[in-house]
N, C-alpha and C positions, 0 to 999 in steps of 0.2 A: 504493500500500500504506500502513496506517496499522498505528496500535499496533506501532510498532518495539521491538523487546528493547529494555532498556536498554543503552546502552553500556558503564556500569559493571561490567558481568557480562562483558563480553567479556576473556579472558582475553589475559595479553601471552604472545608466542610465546617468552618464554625461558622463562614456565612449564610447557610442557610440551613436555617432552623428546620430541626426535625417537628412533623406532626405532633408527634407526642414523644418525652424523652424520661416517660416512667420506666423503663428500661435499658435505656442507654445504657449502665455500667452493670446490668447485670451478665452472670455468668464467667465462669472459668476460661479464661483464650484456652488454656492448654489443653482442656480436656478440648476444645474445636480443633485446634491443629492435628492431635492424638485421632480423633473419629475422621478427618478429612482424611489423616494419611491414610486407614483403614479402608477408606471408600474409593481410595483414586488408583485400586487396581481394577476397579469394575468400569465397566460400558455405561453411559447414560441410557441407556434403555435394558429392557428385557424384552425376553419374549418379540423380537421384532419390532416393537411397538409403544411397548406400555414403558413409562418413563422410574429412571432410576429419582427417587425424590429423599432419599439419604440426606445429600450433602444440604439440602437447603433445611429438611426438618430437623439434622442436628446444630446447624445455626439457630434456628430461631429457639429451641431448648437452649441453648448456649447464652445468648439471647435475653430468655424471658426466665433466668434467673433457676431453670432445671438442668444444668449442669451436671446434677448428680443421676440422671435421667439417662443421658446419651449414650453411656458403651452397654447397659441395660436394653436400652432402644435399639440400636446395634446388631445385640447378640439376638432380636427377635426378627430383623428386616433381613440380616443377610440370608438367608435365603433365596430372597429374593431379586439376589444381585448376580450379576452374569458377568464373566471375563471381558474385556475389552476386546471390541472385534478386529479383526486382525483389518494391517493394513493394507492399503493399494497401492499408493504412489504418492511421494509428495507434494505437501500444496506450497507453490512457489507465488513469486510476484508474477508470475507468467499464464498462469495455470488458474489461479484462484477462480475465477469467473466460472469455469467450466465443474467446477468442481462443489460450488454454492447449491445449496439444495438438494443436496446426494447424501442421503444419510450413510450408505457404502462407506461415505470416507468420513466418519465420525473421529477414527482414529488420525485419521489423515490430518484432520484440520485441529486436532488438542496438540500435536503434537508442533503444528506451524502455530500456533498462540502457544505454546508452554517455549518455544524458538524466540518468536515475538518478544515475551514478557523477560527475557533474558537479556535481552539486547537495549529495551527502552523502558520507560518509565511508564506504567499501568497506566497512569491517565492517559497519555500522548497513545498508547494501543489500543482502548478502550475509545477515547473519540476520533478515532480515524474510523474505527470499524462502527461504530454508531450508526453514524448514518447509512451504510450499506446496509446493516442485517435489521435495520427499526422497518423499511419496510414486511419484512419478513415473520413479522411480529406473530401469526396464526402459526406458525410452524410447530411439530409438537405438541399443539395443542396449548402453547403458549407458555409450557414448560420450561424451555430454553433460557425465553428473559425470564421469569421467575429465579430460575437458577443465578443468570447476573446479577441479579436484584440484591439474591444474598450474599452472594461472594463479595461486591465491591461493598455493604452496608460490613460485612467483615475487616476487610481492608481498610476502612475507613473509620474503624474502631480504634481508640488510640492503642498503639503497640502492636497493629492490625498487618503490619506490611511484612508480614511470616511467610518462609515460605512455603508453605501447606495450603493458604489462603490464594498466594499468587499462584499456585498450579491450578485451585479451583477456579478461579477466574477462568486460565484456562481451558479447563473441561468446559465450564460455561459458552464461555465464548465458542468454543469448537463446538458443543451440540445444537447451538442456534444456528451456526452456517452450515451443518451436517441438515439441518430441519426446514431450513429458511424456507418460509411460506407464503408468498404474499396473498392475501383477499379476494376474492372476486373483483371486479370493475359492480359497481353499485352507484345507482340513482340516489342524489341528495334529495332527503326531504326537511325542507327548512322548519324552525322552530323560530317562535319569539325571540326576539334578542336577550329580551329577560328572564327565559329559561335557565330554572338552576339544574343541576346535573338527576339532582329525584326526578323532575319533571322529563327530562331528556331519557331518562332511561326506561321511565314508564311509559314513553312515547313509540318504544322500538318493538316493531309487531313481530309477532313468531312467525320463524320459516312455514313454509306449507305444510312438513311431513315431518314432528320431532321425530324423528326415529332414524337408528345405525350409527355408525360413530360420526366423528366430531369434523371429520374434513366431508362427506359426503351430506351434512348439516349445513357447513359452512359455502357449499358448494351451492347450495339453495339461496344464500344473500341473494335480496337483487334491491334491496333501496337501504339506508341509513338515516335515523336525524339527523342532522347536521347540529352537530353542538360542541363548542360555545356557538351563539346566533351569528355570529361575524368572526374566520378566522384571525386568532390575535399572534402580531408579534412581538409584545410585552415579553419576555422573560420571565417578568415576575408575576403579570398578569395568568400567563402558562402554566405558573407553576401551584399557583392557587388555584387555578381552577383544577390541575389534574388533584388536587388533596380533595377538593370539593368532590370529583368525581368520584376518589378511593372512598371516603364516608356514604355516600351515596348508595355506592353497590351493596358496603357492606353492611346495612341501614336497610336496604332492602331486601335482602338474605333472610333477615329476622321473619319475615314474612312470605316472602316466593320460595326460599331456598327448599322447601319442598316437593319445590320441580323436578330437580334433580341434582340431591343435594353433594354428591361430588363435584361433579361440573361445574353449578353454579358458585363455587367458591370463585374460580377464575378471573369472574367478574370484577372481581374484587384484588384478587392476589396479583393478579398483569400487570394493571394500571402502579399498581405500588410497588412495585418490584421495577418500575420505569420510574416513579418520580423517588425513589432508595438511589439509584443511581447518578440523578439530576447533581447531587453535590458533586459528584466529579465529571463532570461533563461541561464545553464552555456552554456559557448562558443563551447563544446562536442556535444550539439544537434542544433548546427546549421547549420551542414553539411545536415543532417537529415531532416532538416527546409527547406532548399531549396529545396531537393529532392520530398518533398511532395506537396508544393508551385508548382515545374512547372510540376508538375504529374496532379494537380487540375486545372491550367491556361489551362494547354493544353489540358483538356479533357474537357473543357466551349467550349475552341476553336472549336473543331473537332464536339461538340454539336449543336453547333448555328452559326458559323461564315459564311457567306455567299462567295459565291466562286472567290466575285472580290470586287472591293471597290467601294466606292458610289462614281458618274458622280461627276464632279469638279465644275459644276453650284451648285449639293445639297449642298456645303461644304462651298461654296464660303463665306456664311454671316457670318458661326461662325468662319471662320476666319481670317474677314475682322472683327470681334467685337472683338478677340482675340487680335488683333495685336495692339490696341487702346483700352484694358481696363486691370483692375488690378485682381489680384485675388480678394479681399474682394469684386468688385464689381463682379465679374465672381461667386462668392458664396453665393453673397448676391441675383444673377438671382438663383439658384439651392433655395435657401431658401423660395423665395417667391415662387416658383414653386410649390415646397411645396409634390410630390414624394418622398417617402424615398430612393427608388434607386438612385433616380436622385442627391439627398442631399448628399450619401452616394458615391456616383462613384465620385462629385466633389471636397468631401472631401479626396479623393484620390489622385486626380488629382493636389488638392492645394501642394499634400506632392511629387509631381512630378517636380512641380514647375517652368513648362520653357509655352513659347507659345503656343506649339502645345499640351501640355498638357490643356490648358486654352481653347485652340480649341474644343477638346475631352469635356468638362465639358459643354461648350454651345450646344454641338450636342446631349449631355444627353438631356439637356434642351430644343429641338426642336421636338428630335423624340417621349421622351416619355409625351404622356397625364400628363396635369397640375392638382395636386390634388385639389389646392387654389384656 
């Protein structure tokens, strides 16, 4: 890759304030370094298809203050971890293009970012490749940036620039150009300009046929709200609104995620897992960053969201246990639960940080099967 951002634009991460920073210093680095090294002899996927989600729900444990959780969590996931698939041929400055969106060279491409990350500074590698793989953003199932989301909120942790972290970068990085997906071509359907992101996403109508996986769902797109109402090149306007849209999703989970409540977490985990990253990115791609965030929200949505919201008896208990518990204790229910979605949608939700987001993370916790 050539014509790198400058450096200079890249933002320091005390400039931009996290969502919520009730867990900023929680958890052990060591015990993350220890579980990432464990993890990065396996493949980002298994089975073909279905994605490796270790390395991102031992961060968010790490994270949200369960540290003593993670080689426990571990010793019950590997199973379900698969060898690194073998390689094809390198990915060069020459080659790369042909090689984007070939899951085949999964291997290929961890191993040109773990080359990468060796040579330059993670931010200068990280926003060169931004803007190539954000349109990509559906790939995997939206996995891949998820996986970035965590790695660079690691890195960016103070004493974060390990290196166990900087390989995870790049497996990250590699499984999203092994994935890279881009959207259908879709019809804008305009909204108010004064649309908040609740309204924009109760506005996005379901595919014809919920039904079969997630790229033959997504293959159905054929229109989008358009939101925010005017696109903004603000920076900071970008970046408030994609928080706006993270609460939003996850805000409305408490009540649709009954749809299909694995999937519909994404809604929610995408968009965050892209504005996690925003601090190390320059402030020029984060117009871009939103764009691709409520492109990926709203097409989970129109995937799986079911067409009203669940009766106010179903709702009633996780928000009668909301209203009367804390986060660490609303994280430490996701943690024993012991689901990676489930772990990962309420580590979401911690970075949302009001009640009805606390709501949202216990209804994680009800609908979906307990792995522990």
């Amino acid at each position: 890759m050539n014509d790198v951002p400058d450096v200079n634009d890249v933002p320091d991460v005390n400039d931009v304030p996290a969502m919520n920073d009730v867990h900023a210093s929680g958890g052990d680095s060591g015990i993350l370094d220890e579980a990432l090294e464990r993890l990065h002899a396996s493949g980002p996927e298994r089975l073909g298809r279905l994605t490796n989600h270790g390395p991102m729900a031992v961060e968010a444990l790490v994270r949200g203050g369960q540290a003593r959780a993670v080689h426990r969590w571990l010793d019950y996931y590997r199973h379900k971890l698969e060898d690194m698939p073998g390689r094809v041929a390198p990915v060069t400055d020459a080659t790369w293009r042909e090689a984007l969106g070939d899951p085949r060279r999964a291997a290929d491409w961890i191993d040109h970012f773990s080359r990468a990350l060796a040579e330059r500074p993670w931010r200068e590698v990280l926003a060169a490749w931004w803007p190539v793989l954000l349109p990509g953003i559906a790939g995997g199932s939206t996995h891949p940036v998820i996986r970035v989301g965590h790695a660079v909120r690691g890195l960016l942790a103070p004493g974060g620039e390990t290196a166990p972290r900087l390989a995870e970068l790049a497996h990250g990085l590699g499984y999203w150009a092994a994935r890279h997906t881009a959207l259908p071509p879709r019809a804008a359907v305009a909204l108010p300009a004064s649309a908040g992101a609740l309204v924009a996403l109760a506005a996005v109508e379901g595919i014809p046929v919920q039904d079969g996986p997630l790229p033959d769902r997504f293959a159905q797109l054929t229109s989008v709200p358009v939101w925010p109402g005017a696109p903004t090149t603000d920076p900071e306007a970008a970046r408030d609104r994609l928080a706006e849209l993270v609460a939003a999703a996850v805000h409305r989970y408490a009540d649709h995620g009954h749809g299909e409540p694995i999937m519909l977490v994404h809604a929610a985990t995408a968009p965050n897992a892209v504005l996690r990253a925003l601090p190390a990115l320059p402030r020029a791609l984060w117009p871009a960053s939103l764009d691709a965030a409520w492109a990926a929200s709203a097409a989970v949505t129109a995937a799986y969201a079911p067409g009203d919201p669940a009766p106010p008896e179903e709702m009633r208990a996780a928000y009668g246990e909301a209203a009367t518990s804390t986060f660490e204790e609303v994280f430490a229910r996701a943690a024993a639960h012991g689901d990676d979605h489930t772990i990962k949608f309420a580590d979401t939700a911690l970075d949302v940080g009001d009640e009805r987001a606390r709501a949202a993370a216990l209804r994680g916790v009800q609908l979906n099967p307990p792995a522990l």
